[in-house]
C-alpha positions in Angstrom: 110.1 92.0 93.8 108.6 95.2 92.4 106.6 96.0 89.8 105.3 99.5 88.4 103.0 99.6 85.7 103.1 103.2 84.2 99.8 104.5 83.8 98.7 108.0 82.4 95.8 109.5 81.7 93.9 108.6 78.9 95.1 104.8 79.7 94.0 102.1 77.9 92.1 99.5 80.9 93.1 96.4 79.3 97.0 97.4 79.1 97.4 98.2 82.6 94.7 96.4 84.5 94.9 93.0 82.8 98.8 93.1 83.2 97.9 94.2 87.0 96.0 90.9 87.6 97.8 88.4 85.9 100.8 89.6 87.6 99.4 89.5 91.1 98.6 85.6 90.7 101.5 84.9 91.6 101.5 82.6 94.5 103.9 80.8 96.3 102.2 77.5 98.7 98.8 78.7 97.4 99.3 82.0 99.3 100.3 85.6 97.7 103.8 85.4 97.8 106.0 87.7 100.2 107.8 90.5 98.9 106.3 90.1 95.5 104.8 93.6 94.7 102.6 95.3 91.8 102.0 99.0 91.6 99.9 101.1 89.1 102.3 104.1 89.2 101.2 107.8 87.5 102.0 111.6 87.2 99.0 112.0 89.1 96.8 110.6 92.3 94.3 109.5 89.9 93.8 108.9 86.7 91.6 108.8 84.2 91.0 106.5 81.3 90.4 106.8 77.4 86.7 105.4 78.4 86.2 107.3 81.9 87.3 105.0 84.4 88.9 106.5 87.2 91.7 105.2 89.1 93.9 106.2 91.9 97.7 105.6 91.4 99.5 103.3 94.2 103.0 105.2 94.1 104.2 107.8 91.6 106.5 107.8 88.8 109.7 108.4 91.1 109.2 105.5 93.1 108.3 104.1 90.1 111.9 104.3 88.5 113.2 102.0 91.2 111.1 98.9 90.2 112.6 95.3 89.8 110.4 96.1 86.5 108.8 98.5 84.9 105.4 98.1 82.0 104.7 101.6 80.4 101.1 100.8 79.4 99.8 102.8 76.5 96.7 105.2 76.2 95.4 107.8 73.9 97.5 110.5 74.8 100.7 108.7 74.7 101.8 111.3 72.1 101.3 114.4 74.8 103.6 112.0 77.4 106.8 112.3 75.6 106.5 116.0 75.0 105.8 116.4 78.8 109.6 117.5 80.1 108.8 116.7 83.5 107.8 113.4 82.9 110.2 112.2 80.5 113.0 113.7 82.7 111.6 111.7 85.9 111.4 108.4 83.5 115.5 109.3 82.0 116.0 107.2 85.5 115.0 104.8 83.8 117.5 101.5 83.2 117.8 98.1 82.1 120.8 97.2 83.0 119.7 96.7 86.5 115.9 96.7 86.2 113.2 95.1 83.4 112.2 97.8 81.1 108.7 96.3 79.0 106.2 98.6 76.9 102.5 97.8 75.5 101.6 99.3 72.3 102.1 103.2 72.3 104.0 102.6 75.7 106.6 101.4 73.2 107.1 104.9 72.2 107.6 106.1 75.3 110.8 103.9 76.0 111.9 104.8 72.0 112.0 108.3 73.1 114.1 107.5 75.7 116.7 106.0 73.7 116.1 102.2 75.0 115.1 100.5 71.7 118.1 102.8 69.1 119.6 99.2 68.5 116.2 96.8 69.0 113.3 96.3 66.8 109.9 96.7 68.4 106.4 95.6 68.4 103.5 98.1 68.7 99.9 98.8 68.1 99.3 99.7 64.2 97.5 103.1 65.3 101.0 104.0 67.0 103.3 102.1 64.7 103.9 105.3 62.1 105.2 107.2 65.7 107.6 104.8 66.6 109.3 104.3 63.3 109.6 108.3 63.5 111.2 107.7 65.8 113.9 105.4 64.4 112.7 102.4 65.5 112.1 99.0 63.1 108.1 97.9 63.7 108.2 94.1 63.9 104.9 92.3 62.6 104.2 90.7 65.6 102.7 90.2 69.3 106.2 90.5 71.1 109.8 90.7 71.1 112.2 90.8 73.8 116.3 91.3 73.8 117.7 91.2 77.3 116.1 93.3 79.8 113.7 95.0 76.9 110.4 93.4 75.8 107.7 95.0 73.8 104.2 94.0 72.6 101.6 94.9 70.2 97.8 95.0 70.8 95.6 95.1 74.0 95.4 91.3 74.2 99.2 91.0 73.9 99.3 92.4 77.5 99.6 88.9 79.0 102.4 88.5 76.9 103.9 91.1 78.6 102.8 89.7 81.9 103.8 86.1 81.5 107.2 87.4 80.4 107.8 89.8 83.7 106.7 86.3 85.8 109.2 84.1 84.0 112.1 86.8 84.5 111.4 87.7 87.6 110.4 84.3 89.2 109.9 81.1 86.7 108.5 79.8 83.8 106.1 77.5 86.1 105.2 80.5 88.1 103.9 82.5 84.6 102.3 79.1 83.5 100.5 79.0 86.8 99.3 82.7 86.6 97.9 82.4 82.8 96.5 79.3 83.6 94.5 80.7 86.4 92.8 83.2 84.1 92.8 81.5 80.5 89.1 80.4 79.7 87.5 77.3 81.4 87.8 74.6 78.4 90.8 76.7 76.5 93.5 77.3 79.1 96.0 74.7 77.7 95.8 76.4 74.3 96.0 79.9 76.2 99.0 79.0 78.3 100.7 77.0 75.1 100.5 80.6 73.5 101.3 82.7 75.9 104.4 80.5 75.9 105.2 80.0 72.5 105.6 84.0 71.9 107.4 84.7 75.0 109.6 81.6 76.3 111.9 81.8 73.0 113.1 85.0 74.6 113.9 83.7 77.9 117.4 82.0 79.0 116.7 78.4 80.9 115.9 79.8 84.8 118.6 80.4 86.5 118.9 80.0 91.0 119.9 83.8 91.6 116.9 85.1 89.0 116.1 87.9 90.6 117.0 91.7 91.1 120.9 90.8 91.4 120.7 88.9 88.3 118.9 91.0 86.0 122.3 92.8 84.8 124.3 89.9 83.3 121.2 88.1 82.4 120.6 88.3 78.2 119.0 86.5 75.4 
C-alpha cells in the first residue's frame, strides 16, 4: 500500500507530518510492515513551511496520483494551489473510484476544486470554510466526515482522524487502534483511541478480507 500526503509550500507541519507518523506505525509481528508505504509528495524537491521548516519531498505529485491514497494537507497558500494550472492539471488524475481521496482543512478545497465533493458535504478549518462554500460546497460543523472513498477533516488536531481512517480502510480497524494508541498520551490513550474511533469508525463498512487496493472501488458507506 501507498500513501502520498500532498504537501506544498507554506504547509501546515501538524497536517502533514503528524498524519506521516501515525500512519507509519503501522506494524505487522511488531515489525514495519512490507509493502506498506508513506510518501510526503510536492511540486517541488523541497518545501517550505508556513513557520520555516524545510523539507524535502519523497516523490512528486505524478507519482503521487497513483497512491492506494491520497491526504492533501493544507497550508497558507492553499488559495495560490488551485489557481496553479499545472498543478491542478497533474492532480485532475486524481480518482476515487479506484484510490482514497482524504483532505485536511484548506486541503479540502483543493479536492472541491476538483469537483470531488459537488454531491458531499465537507469539514474544514474555519479560516478556509468561507472558500470552500464558494466553492459550492456545504461546511459541516464538525471534525470529520467521510462518504465512500472521500473523507475530510477540520482543524490541525483532526489529522489523526484522517490518519486512523486511511489505516482502517486500507488495513483494519485493529491496525488504526494500534497506531493511535502508540502515540495517544501516557495516562489518556484509551480516551484518545475511543475518540479517534468514535468520529471515524461510523464511516467505515465492517472489514472486509480483500480490503485493499482491489477493493477500494465497490467498497461504500
Amino acid at each position: 500500500m501507498h500513501i502520498a500526503i500532498l504537501t506544498f509550500d507554506g504547509y501546515n507541519e501538524l497536517d502533514s507530518l503528524i498524519a506521516l507518523g501515525i500512519l507509519n506505525r503501522v506494524r505487522l509481528n511488531g515489525v514495519g510492515e512490507a509493502g506498506w508505504r508513506v510518501s510526503i509528495a510536492g511540486p517541488a524537491p523541497r518545501l517550505r513551511s508556513m513557520n520555516g521548516v524545510t523539507i524535502d519531498a519523497m516523490i512528486d505529485l505524478d507519482e503521487a496520483c497513483t497512491a492506494d491514497a491520497v491526504i492533501v494537507g493544507s497550508g497558507s497558500k492553499t488559495r495560490e494551489v488551485v489557481e496553479n494550472p499545472a498543478i491542478m492539471t497533474t492532480l485532475s488524475r486524481l480518482d476515487p473510484a479506484r484510490q482514497l481521496l482524504a483532505a485536511q482543512c484548506s486541503g479540502t478545497l483543493v479536492l472541491a476544486k476538483l469537483g470531488h465533493l459537488t454531491d458531499i458535504p465537507a469539514c474544514t478549518d474555519l479560516t478556509t470554510k468561507p472558500w470552500v462554500i464558494a466553492a459550492g460546497v456545504k461546511v459541516l460543523n464538525q471534525p470529520f466526515f467521510a462518504r465512500g472513498n472521500l473523507a475530510t477533516a477540520g482543524g490541525c488536531l483532526a489529522s489523526t482522524y484522517l490518519a486512523t481512517w486511511t489505516i482502517a480502510r486500507l488495513h483494519s480497524l485493529d491496525a488504526a487502534k494500534e497506531a493511535m494508541h502508540y502515540v495517544a498520551p501516557v495516562g489518556e490513550k484509551d480516551e484518545y483511541v475511543t475518540r479517534a474511533l468514535t468520529n471515524v469508525a461510523r464511516y467505515i463498512e465492517p472489514a472486509r478480507p480483500e480490503a485493499g487496493p482491489t477493493a477500494l472501488a465497490g467498497w461504500r458507506t
